[in-house]
C-alpha positions in Angstrom: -8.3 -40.8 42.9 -11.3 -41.2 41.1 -14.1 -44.2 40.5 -13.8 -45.1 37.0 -12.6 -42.1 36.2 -15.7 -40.0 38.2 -15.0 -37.4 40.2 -17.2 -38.1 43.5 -17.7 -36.4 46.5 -15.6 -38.2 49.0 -13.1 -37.9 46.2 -13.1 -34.0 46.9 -13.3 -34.6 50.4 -10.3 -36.1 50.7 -7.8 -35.1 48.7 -5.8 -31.3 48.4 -7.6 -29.1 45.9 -4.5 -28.8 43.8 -3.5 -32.1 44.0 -7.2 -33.0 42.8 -7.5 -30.5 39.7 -4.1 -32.0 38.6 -5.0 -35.4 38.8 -8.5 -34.5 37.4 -6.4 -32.9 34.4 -3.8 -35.9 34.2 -6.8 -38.6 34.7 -9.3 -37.4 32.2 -8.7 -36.7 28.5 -11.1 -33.9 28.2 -13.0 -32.8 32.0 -15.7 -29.9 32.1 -15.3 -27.7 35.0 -18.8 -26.1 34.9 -21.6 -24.8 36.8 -23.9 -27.6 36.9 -24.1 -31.4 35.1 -24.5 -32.6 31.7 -27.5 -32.9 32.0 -28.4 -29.9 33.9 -26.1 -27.2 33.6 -26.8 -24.5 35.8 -25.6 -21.5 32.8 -25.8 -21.0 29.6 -21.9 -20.7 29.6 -22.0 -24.1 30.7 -25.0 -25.4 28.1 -23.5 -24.1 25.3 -20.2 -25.9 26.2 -21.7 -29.3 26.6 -23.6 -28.7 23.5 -20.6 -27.9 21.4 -18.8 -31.2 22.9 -22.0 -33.7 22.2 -22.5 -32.4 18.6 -19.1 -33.0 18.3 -19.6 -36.4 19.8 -17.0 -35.6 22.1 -16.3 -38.3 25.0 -15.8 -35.8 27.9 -16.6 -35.7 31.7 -18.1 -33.1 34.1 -17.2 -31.7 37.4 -19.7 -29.4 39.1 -18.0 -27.0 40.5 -21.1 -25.1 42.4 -20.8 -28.7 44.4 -17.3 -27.5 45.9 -16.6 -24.0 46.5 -12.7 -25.1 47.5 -13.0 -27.1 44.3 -14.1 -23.9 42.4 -11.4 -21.3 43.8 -8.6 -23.8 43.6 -9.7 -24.3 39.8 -9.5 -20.7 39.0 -6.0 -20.5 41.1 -4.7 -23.7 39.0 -5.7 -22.5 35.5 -4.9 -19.0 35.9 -8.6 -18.3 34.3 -11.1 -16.5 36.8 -14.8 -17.3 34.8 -16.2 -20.9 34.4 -16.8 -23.1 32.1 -13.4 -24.5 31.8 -12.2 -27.3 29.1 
């Protein structure tokens, strides 16, 4: 599904949107869904987020879900949870 554990484009290009969120979530041990990258995010939602997780030196890994608007309605259908950022 994904390149050493990296969510890439043809990755979302490819697969169903639920079947990708679930094997994003089964994949990963702890996956940002956010607006943005680590090292940009595109909020402050999203900044504070990564903040929290690298103080806590928190292994984790991003998706940007501005990248895939599929990706980003799919997300909000899978988790029930309508506002991003998503842990």
């Amino acid at each position: 599904m994904a390149h050493g554990n990296r969510v890439t484009a043809r990755t979302l290009a490819v697969f169903p949107t639920s079947l990708l969120v679930h094997g994003i979530y089964v994949c990963l041990q702890v996956v940002l869904f956010m607006k943005g990258n680590k090292q940009f995010p595109q909020c402050g939602f999203s900044n504070t987020v990564v903040q929290i997780l690298n103080a806590m030196d928190a292994p984790f890994e991003h998706v940007d879900i501005l990248a895939n608007d599929s990706l980003r309605v799919g997300m909000k259908e899978y988790s029930q949870w309508p506002t991003f950022p998503q842990v």
